[in-house]
C-alpha positions in Angstrom: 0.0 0.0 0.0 1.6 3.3 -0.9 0.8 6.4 0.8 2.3 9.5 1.2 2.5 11.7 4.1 2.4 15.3 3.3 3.4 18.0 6.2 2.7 22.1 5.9 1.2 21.8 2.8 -2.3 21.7 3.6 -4.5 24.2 1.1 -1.3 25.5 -0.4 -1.2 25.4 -4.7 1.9 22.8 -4.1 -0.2 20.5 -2.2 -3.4 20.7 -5.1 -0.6 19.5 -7.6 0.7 16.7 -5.4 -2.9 15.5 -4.9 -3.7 15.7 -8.5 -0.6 13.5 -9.2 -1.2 11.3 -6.0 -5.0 10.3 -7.4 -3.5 9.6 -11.0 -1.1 7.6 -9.8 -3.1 5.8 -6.9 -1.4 6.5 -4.3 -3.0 7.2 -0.9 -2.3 10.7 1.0 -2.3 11.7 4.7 -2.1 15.3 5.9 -0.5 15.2 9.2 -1.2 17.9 11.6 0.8 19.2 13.9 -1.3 17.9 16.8 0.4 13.9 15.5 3.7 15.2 15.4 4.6 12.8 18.3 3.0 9.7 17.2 5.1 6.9 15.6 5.5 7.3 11.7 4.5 3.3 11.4 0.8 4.5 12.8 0.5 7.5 10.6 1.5 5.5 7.4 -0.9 2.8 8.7 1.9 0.0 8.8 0.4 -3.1 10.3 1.5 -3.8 14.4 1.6 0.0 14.9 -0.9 2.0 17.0 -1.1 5.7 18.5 0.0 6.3 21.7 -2.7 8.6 22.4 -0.3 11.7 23.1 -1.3 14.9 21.6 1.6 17.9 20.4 1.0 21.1 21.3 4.4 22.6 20.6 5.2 24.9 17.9 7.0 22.1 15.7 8.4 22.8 12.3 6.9 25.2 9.5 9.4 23.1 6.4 7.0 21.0 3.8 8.6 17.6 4.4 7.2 14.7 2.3 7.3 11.0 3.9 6.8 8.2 1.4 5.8 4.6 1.8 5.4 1.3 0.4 6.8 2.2 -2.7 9.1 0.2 -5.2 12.1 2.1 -6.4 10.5 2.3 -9.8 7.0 3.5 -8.9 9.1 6.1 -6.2 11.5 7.3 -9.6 8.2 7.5 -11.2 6.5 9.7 -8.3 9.4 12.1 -8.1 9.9 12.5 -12.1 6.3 13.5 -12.0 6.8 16.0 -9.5 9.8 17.4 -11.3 7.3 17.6 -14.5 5.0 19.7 -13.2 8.0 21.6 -12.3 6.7 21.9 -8.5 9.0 24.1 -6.3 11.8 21.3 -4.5 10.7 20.0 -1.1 13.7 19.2 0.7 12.8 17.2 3.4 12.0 14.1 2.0 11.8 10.5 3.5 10.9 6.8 2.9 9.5 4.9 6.0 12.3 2.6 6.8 12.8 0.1 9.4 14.6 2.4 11.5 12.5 5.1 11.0 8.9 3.7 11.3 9.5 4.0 15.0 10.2 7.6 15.6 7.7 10.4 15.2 8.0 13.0 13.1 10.0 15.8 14.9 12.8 13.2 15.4 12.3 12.3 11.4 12.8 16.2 10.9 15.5 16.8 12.7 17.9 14.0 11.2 16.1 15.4 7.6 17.1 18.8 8.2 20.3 17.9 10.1 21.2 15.7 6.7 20.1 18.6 4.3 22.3 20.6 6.2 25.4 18.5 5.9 24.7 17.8 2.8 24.8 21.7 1.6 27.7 22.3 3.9 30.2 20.1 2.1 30.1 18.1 5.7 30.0 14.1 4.7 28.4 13.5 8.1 25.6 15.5 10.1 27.9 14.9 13.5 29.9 17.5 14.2 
């Protein structure tokens, strides 16, 4: 099952494109709200064996788009992000792919090591340790 998780792009024009190319291409979308932000990123992409642990965020979190993406192939993710490029829609940075590792933590901890790689990566660092 293939789902996207989509963060800080609710009713923006990026967010009407992504939907228009997530219902073409079948793919199931979640807009997470920052009230979720601490429940585990297995329950919000609906893996089986996860649940919410009933524990609401009322921080200020993060205001970054960050797109999470599961259950996809490598060919049907290529195919995802050349559509995106296509419709030439403004880069989104912060992008994931649920992983074993990462299904666990919740989504502030997936943005900070996002934005602590996109950092490293645009510092010339090899590694987001300093």
């Amino acid at each position: 099952m293939e789902k996207v998780l989509l963060y800080n792009l609710a009713d923006t024009p990026m967010a009407f494109q992504l939907k228009v190319i997530l219902a073409s291409e079948k793919i199931r979308i979640r807009s997470v709200t920052p009230e979720e932000y601490r429940q585990p990123i297995g329950y919000l992409a609906g893996l089986p064996g996860f649940s919410g642990n009933g524990t609401v965020y009322d921080g200020e979190g993060f205001s970054e788009p960050m797109l999470v993406m599961c259950g996809f192939t490598g060919r049907r993710l290529d195919r995802f992000l050349s559509k995106m490029k296509a419709r030439r829609l403004p880069a989104i940075p912060l992008k994931a792919v649920v992983t074993s590792q990462n299904q666990h933590w919740d989504s502030l901890k997936l943005y900070e090591e996002l934005k602590a790689e996109h950092e490293a990566m645009h510092s010339g660092s090899t590694s987001a340790e300093p």
